[in-house]
C-alpha positions as CSV (number, residue, x, y, z in Angstrom):
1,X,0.0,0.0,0.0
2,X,1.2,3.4,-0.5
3,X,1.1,5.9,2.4
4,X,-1.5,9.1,2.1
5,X,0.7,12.3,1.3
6,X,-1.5,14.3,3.7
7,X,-3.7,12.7,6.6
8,X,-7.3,12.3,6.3
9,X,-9.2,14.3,9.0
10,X,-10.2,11.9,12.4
11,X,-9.9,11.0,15.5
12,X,-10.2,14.8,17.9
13,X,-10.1,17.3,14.5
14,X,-13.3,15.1,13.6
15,X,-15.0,15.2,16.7
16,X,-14.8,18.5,17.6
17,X,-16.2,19.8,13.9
18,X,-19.2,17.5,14.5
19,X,-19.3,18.6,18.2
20,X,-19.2,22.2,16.5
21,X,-21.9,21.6,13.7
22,X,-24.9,19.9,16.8
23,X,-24.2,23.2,18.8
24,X,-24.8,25.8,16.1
25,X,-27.4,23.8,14.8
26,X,-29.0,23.8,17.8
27,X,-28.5,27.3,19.2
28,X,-29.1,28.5,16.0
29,X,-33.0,26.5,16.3
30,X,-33.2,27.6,20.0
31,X,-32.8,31.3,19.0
32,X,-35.1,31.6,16.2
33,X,-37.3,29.2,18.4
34,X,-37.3,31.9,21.1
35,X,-37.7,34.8,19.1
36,X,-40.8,33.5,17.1
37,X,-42.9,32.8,20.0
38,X,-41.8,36.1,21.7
39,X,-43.4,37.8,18.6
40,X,-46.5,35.2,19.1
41,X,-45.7,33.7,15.7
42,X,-47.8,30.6,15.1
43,X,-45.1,28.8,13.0
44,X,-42.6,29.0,15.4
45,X,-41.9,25.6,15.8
46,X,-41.5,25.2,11.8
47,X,-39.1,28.1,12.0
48,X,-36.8,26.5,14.5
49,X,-37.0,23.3,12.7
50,X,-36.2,24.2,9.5
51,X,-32.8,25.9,10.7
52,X,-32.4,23.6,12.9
53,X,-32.3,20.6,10.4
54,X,-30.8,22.5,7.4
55,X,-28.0,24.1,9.6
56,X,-27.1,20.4,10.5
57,X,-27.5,18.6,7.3
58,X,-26.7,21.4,5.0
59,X,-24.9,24.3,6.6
60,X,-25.5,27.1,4.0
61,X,-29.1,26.2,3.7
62,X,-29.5,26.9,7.2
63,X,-28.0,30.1,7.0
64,X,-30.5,30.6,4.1
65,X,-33.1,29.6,6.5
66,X,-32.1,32.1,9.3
67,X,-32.2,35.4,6.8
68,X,-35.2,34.2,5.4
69,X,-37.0,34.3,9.0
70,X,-34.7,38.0,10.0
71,X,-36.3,39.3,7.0
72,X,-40.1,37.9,7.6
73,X,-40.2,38.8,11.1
74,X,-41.3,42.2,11.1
C-alpha cells in the first residue's frame, strides 16, 4: 500500500467539527425558536426546525433559513 501524502481528518479534528456543527445547529434552532414565539408567531416551531435541520445537514441552507426568518419577522 502506499502511504497518504496528507492525513485524512479523524480522530479529535473530527469530533470537535461535528461537536461544533450539533451546537450551532442547535443554538441556531433555540434562538429563532425563542424569538418566534416572543413575537407570538404561530409557526414557530417550523421556524426553529427548519434551521435547525438545514444548519445540520446542509450548513449554508441553514443560514439561508435564518435570513429568510430575519427578514419575515417584522
Amino acid at each position: 500500500m502506499l502511504p497518504l501524502q496528507m492525513g485524512l481528518p479523524g480522530g479529535i479534528e473530527l469530533l470537535v467539527v461535528t461537536l461544533l456543527v450539533f451546537v450551532l445547529s442547535f443554538v441556531g434552532a433555540y434562538w429563532v425558536y425563542t424569538d418566534a414565539e416572543k413575537r407570538g408567531d404561530e409557526y414557530a416551531a417550523f421556524w426553529a426546525l427548519a434551521v435547525g435541520v438545514l444548519t445540520l445537514f446542509t450548513g449554508l441552507g441553514g443560514l439561508l433559513a435564518l435570513a429568510v426568518y430575519v427578514w419575515q419577522r417584522d
